[in-house]
Each structure stands twice: as C-alpha cells, then as structure tokens.
N, C-alpha and C positions, 0 to 999 in steps of 0.2 A: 359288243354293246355300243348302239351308237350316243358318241355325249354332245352332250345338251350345250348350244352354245348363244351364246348374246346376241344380242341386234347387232355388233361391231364384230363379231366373229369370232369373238375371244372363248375359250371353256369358260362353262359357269363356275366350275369349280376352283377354277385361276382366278376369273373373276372376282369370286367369295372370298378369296383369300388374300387379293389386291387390296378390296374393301376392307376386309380385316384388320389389314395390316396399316390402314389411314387411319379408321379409327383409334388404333393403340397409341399412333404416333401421337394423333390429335391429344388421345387422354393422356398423355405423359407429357406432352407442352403444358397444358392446362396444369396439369401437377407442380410440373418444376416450375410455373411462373408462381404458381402458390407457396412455393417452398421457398422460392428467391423474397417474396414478400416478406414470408415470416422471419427469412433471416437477417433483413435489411431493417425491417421495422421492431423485430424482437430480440431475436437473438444475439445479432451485433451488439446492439447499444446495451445488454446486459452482463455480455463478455466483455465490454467496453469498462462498464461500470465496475465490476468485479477484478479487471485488471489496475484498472487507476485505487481501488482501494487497498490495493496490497503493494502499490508502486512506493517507493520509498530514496527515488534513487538522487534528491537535492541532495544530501552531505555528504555522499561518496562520490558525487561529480563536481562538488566545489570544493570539497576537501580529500582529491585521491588517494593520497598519500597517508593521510591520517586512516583516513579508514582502513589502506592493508596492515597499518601498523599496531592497530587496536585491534586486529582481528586476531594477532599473535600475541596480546597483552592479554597476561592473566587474571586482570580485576583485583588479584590480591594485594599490592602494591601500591604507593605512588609511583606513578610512569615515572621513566628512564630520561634521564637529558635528551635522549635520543627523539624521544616521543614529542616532548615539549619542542624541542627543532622543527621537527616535523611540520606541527601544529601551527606554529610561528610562521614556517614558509606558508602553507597552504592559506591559512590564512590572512595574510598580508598580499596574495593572492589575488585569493576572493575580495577583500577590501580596495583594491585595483581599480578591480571592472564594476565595482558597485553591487557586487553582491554580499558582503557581508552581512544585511541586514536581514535575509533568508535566512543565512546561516542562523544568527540568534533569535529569531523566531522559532525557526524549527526546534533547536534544541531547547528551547523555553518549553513546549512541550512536553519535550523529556525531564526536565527537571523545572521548577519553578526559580526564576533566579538568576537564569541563565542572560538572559535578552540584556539585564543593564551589565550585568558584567561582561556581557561580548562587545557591548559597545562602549563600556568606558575602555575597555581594553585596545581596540581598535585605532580609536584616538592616540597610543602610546607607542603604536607598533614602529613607529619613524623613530624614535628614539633607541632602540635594541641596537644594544653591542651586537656583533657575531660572535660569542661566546656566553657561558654560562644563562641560557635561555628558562630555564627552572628558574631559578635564582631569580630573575626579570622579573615572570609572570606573578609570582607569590609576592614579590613588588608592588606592584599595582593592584592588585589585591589577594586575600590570605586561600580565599575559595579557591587557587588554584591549586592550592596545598594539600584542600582536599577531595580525597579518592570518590566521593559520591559524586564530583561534579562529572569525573572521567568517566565512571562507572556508567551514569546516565548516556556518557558522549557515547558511549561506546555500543550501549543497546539501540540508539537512535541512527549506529550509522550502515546497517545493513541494506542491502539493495530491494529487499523484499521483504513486509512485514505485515504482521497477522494482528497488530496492537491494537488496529483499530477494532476489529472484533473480539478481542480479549475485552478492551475497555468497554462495549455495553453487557458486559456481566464482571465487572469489575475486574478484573483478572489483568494482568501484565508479565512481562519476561522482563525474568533479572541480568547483571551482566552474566551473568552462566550459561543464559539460556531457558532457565527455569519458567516452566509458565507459574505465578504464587499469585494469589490474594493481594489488592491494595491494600492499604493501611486504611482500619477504620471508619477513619473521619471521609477518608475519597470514597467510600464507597454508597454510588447513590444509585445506580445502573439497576440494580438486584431488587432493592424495595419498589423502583418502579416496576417492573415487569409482575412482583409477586401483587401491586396496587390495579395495574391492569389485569390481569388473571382475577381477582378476587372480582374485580367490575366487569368482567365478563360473565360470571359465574353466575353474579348477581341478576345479572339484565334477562340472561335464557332462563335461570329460575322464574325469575316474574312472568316470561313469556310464557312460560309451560302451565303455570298459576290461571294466566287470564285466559289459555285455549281452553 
C-alpha cells in the first residue's frame, strides 16, 4: 500500500504524530505554567502561613540550654539548682545581646506576670554569686519559688506548637502535655464561635423567609 506523504515528504502518519506530540508538549507547558502560578501565588504563602503559626522556636534559640533541660524536668517539683544555673546562664546571655526582652514577652504569654518579673530580674543578674543560684533568684523575687511560673516556662519552650489553635476554642497544653480546658474566666474563644453560628443561622433563615 502506497503511503500518503506531505508536501515536504514526510509520511502523514509521522507527520500526525510529530503534530501530536507539539500539541501535548504545548498543553503541558500551558499546565505547569498554571500549576507554578497556583503554587507561587496560593500554595506557598499558605504553607508559609501554616508553618510561621506552629513555629515556636524564640526560647529555645535564646535560651538552648534551658529548654533541653525542662524537657527532662518532671513539672512535679521545684527545679533543681541545676535548672536555676541553667537558666541564669542562658539568660544573662540573652541579656548580652539585647534580647532578653523577647524572652519575657513571650513567656508573658505563657503565664501573665512574667514580663516585670524577667525584667526586674535581669537588672540583678550582674550581681549573682557563682554559687547557690535558687537561693538568688527567690531573692529577688518569691515567683521564682514557684512551680507555675516553671511549669508555664516549660510548655512555652518547645520548638513547635499547636497553642495558637488550641487557644481560638479555648483549650491549652499543660506541662504534661495535656491538651485541658482554660480556666473559666479565659475562656472567650467558644462563646464567640457558638455567637457567630447562631448569626449565621439567623441571617439564612430570614433568607429562606424572604425567597
């Protein structure tokens, strides 16, 4: 059978198949310039977003030391000399380079209370013996004495955290790990959501009323 060939001499069937095979290419450029769009302009910046909200890594990159050593602290306790050392180095640290005042923001956060007592504390640290550093810190004031201020340090200094989506439905992790319920009075997150559900509910009922 004789075949059928082009004005250029080519089989038509090669031919068809050349053409074919530009077309594909054509639609799969056209694609993946689409798909580069969608991930530059969507996708990124929401993985971007999603990561910075779980990022948590200010107090265990200005205070390294404290945070491996809370990691092994049981919460049941007041910390060990050891811890308060710790603490004292990392912090006098950060105080250094002028970051201490991160430090006690963030952990104001975690606990309310925190921010004046890191920074009256800070101010003192030029004065520490090298020895008996418990002893010091409960010096200059009594909160160091106690276990809820640690207990907070201690949930506040993981490298990745889930708190800010616990806190809009009130919810929090204890030093355990526990995800629990705020305390009463914090919780405001919940009545909001059940206030918007109820004015939503509202708004398409009346729509369905006037159709």
């Amino acid at each position: 059978m004789k075949k059928i060939l082009t004005t250029d001499g080519v089989p038509l069937e090669i031919s068809l198949k050349r053409v074919e095979k530009r077309n594909k290419t054509k639609a799969f450029l056209l694609v993946l310039l689409l798909l580069l769009f969608l991930i530059v302009a969507y996708i990124w910046p929401i993985l971007n977003l999603f990561t910075r909200s779980v990022d948590n890594t200010l107090l265990s990159d200005l205070l390294p030391q404290t945070s491996k050593i809370l990691d092994q602290w049981d919460g049941d306790e007041i910390p060990s000399e050891e811890i308060y050392k710790t603490f004292y180095i990392d912090l006098n640290e950060a105080h250094k380079i002028k970051q201490s005042g991160k430090v006690s923001t963030r952990l104001n956060y975690a606990k309310n209370g925190f921010k004046s007592l890191i920074n009256k504390t800070r101010r003192k640290l030029k004065n520490f013996e090298d020895e008996n550093y418990k002893e010091q810190f409960i010096d200059i004031n009594k909160k160091w004495g106690e276990i809820e201020y640690w207990q907070a340090m201690k949930v506040a200094m993981p490298r990745y955290s889930i708190n800010k989506y616990l806190n809009s439905f009130d919810l929090e992790q204890n030093f355990k790990g526990e995800i629990i319920q705020k305390p009463e009075k914090r919780r405001i997150h919940r009545t909001l959501w059940l206030r918007t559900f109820y004015v939503a509910l509202g708004v398409i009922h009346a729509a369905n009323i006037s159709a």
